[in-house]
N, C-alpha and C positions, 0 to 999 in steps of 0.2 A: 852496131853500137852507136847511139848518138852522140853528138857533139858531146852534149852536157855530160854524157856517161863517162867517156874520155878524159875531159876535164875533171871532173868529181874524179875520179880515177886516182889520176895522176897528181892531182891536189892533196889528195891524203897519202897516197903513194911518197913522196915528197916529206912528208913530216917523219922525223926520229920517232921510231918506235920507243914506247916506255910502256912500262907493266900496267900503268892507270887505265882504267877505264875510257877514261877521256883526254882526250890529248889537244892542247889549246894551238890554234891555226892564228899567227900574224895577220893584223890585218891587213898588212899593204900586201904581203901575198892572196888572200881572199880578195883584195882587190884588183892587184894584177891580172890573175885567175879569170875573173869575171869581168873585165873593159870590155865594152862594146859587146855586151853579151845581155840577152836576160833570162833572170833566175824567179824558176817557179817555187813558191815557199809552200810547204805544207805541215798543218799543224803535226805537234808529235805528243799524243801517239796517236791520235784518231786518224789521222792521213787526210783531214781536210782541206783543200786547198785555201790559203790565205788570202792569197797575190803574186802578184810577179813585178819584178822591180829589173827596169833596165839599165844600167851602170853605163853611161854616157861618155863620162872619165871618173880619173879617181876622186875626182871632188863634186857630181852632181851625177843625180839619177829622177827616175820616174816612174813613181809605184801606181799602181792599180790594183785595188784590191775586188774582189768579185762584184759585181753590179755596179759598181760606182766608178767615176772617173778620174782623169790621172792628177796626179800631184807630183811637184819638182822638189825633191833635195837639193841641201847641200852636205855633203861627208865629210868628216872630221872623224881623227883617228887619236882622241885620246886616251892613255895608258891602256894600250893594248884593244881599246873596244873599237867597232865601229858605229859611229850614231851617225846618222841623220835630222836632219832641222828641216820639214817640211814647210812649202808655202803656208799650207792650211792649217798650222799649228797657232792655237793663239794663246797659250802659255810661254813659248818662245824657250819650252827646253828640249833637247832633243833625243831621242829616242834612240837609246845604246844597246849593241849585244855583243856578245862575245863569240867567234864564230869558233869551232871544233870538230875534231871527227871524231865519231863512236862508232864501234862495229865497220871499217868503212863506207860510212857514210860522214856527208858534209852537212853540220848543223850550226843553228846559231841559239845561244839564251839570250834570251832578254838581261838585261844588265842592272839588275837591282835586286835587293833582297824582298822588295814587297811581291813581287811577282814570281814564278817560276817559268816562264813561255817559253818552250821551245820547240823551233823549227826546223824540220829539213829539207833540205834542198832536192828535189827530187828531178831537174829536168833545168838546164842550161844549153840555151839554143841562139842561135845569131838572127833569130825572127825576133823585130822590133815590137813595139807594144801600139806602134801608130797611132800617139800622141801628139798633141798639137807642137811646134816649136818652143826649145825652152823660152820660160821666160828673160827676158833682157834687162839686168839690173843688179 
């Protein structure tokens, strides 16, 4: 069993069982969870791979998504979501979900009623994304 498998494990392992479907995960626990770790995202339900985003601490990461290169967050954790405010964001809103476990497994939705996105987390490993240093600022 791999690292990620473990963790995902023991991450929904962890949360009070309820009769819901869906059972919503804190974020500073998802974020605890995953410091210094990165997480491979994959669409749901096609199993597409998204990206993998390495959680650096709990306030700054760095996603890559397939073909292209990396970009630095910052995390922010309001009312229960986790967003991210990317460098390469030039609206300057940032991009929230909600993260939860279904069937154990560990997911996240997108954070808005205009969309419905969501992702699972299928593989959290301590192999870095070997991106350039964060930025300084």
């Amino acid at each position: 069993m791999t690292i990620g498998k473990v963790l995902i494990a023991a991450l929904v392992a962890a949360i009070p069982t309820t009769p819901s479907a869906q059972t919503r995960i804190p974020p500073e626990a998802f974020l605890s969870a995953v410091e210094g770790k990165t997480v491979k995202f994959h669409d749901y339900p096609s199993g597409d791979l998204v990206g993998a985003e390495e959680f650096l601490s709990p306030t700054l990461s760095v996603w890559r998504m397939e073909g292209r290169g990396c970009v630095y967050g910052q995390i922010t954790t309001p009312d229960g979501q986790i967003c991210f405010l990317y460098d390469d964001d030039v609206d300057g809103i940032p991009v929230c979900w909600w993260p939860f476990a279904h069937e154990d497994r560990l997911m996240v939705r997108l954070a808005t009623f205009a969309y419905t996105e969501i992702q699972e987390v299928r593989d959290i490993s301590e192999d870095g994304l070997n991106c350039p240093s964060a930025p300084i600022g």
